[in-house]
C-alpha positions as a Markdown table, in Angstrom:
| # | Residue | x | y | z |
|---|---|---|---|---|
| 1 | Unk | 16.0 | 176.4 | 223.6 |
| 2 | Unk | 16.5 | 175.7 | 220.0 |
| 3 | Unk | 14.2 | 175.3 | 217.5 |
| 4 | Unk | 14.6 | 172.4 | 215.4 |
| 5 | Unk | 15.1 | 173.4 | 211.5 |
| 6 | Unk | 12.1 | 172.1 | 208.9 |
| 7 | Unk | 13.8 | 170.8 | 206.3 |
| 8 | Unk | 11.4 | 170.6 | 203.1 |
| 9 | Unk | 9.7 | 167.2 | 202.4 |
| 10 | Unk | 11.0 | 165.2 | 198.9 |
| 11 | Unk | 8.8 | 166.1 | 196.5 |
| 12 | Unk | 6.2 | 163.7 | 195.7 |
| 13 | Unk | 5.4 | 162.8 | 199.4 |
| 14 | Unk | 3.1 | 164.7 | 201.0 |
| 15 | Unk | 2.5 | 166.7 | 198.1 |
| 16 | Unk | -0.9 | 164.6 | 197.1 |
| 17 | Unk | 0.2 | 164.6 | 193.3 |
| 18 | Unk | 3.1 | 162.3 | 192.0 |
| 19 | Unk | 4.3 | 162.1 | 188.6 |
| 20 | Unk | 1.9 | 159.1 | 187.0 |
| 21 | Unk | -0.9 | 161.7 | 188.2 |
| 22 | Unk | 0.8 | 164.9 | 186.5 |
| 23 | Unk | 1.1 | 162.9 | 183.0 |
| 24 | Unk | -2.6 | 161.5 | 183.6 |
| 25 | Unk | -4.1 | 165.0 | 183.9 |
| 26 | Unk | -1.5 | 166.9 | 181.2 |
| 27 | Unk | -2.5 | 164.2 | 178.9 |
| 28 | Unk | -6.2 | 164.3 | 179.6 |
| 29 | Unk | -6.4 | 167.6 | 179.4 |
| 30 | Unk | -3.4 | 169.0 | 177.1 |
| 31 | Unk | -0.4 | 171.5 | 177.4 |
| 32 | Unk | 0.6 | 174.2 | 175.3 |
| 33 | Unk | 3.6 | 175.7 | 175.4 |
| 34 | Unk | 4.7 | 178.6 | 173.1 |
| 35 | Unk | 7.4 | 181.0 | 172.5 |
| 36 | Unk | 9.7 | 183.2 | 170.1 |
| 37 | Unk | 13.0 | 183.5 | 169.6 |
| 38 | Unk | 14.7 | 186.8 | 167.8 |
| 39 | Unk | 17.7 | 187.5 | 167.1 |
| 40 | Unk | 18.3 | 191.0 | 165.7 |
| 41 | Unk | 21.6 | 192.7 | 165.0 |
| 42 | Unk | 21.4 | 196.5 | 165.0 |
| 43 | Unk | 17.9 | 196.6 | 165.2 |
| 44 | Unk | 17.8 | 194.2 | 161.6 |
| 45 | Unk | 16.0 | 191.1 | 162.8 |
| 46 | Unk | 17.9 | 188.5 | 161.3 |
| 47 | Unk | 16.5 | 185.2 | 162.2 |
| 48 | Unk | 12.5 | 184.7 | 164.1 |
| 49 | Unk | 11.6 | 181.1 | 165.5 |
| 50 | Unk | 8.6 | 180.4 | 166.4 |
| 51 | Unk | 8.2 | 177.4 | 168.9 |
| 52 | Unk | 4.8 | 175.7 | 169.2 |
| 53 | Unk | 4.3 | 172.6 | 171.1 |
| 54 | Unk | 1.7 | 170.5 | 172.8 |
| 55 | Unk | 1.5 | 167.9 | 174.7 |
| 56 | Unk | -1.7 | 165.8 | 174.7 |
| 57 | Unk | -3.3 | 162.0 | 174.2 |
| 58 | Unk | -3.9 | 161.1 | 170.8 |
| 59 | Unk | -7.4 | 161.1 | 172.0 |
| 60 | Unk | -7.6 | 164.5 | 173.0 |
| 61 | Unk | -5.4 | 166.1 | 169.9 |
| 62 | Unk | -8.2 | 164.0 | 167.8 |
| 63 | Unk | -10.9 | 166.0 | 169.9 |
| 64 | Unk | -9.1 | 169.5 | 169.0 |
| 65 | Unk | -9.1 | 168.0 | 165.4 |
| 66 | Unk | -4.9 | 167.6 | 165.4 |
| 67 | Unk | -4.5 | 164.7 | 163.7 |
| 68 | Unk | -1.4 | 165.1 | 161.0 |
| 69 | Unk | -0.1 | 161.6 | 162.2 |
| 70 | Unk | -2.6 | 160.4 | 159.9 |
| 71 | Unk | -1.7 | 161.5 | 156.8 |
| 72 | Unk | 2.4 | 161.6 | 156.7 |
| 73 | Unk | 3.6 | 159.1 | 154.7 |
| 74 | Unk | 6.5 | 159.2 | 157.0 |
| 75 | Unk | 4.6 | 158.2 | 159.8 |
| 76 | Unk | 1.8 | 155.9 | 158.5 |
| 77 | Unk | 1.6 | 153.6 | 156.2 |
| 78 | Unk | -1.9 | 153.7 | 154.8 |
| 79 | Unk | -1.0 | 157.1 | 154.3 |
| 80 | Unk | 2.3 | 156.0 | 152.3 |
| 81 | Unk | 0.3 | 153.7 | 150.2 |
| 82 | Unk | -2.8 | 156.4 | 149.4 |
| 83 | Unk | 0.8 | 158.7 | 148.0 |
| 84 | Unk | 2.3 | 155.9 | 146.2 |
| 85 | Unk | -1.5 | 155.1 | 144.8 |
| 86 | Unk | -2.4 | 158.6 | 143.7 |
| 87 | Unk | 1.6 | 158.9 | 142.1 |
| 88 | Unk | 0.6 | 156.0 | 140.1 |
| 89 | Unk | -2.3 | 157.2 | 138.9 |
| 90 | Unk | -0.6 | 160.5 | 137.9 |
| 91 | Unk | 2.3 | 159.0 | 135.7 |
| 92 | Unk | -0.8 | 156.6 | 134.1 |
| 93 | Unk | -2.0 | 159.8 | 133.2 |
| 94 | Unk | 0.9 | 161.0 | 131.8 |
| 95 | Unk | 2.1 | 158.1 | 130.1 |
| 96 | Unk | -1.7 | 157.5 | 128.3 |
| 97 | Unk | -1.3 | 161.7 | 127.1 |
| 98 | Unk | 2.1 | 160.9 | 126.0 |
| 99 | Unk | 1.1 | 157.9 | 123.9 |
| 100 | Unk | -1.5 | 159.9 | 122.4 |
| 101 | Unk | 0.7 | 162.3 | 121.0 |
| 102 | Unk | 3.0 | 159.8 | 119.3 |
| 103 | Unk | 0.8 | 156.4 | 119.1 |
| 104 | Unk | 3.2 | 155.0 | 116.2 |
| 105 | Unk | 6.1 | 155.0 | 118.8 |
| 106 | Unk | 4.6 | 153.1 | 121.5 |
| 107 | Unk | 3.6 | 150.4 | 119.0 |
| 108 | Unk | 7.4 | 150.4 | 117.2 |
| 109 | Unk | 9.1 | 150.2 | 120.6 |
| 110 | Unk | 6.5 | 147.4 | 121.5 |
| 111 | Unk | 7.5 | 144.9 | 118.4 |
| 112 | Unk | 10.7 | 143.7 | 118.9 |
């Protein structure tokens, strides 16, 4: 009598957890992964990386109080516009200290 071989199920059938409920709880709850890479030549370490990432909702990197997003200029535009507001403001600055130094220039310049 032969015993007939068990060949293992597919994964994601039987299993009670398919991939829509992996993301759910990894984004729910959040993922870290982390590591180091070194690479030394005769004991002189040369070069170190250091890999951080996680994986989370945007609700849930809020709750940890992650929330760069927010203020890169490359990635939001109110952001872009506070920069380009607060750059304005600076070379105002600079322009009214540089027409107090010289305030018969600015006027000559002015008159055609």
């Amino acid at each position: 009598m032969t015993t007939p071989s068990r060949m293992p199920e597919p994964y994601g059938q039987g299993s009670g957890a398919n991939l829509a409920d992996i993301l759910e709880r990894v984004l729910d709850k959040g993922i870290v992964i982390a590591g180091d890479i070194r690479i030394n030549l005769l004991d002189i370490e040369l070069l170190t990386i250091k890999l951080r990432l996680i994986v989370a909702s945007v609700d849930k990197a809020k709750e940890m109080g992650i929330d760069w997003w927010e203020t890169d200029p490359a990635l939001s535009s109110r952001a872009r516009r506070d920069e380009l507001t607060r750059e304005n403001a600076e070379l105002r600055e600079r322009l009214a200290r540089l027409e107090e130094l010289e305030p018969g220039r600015a006027e000559k310049k002015e008159a055609p």
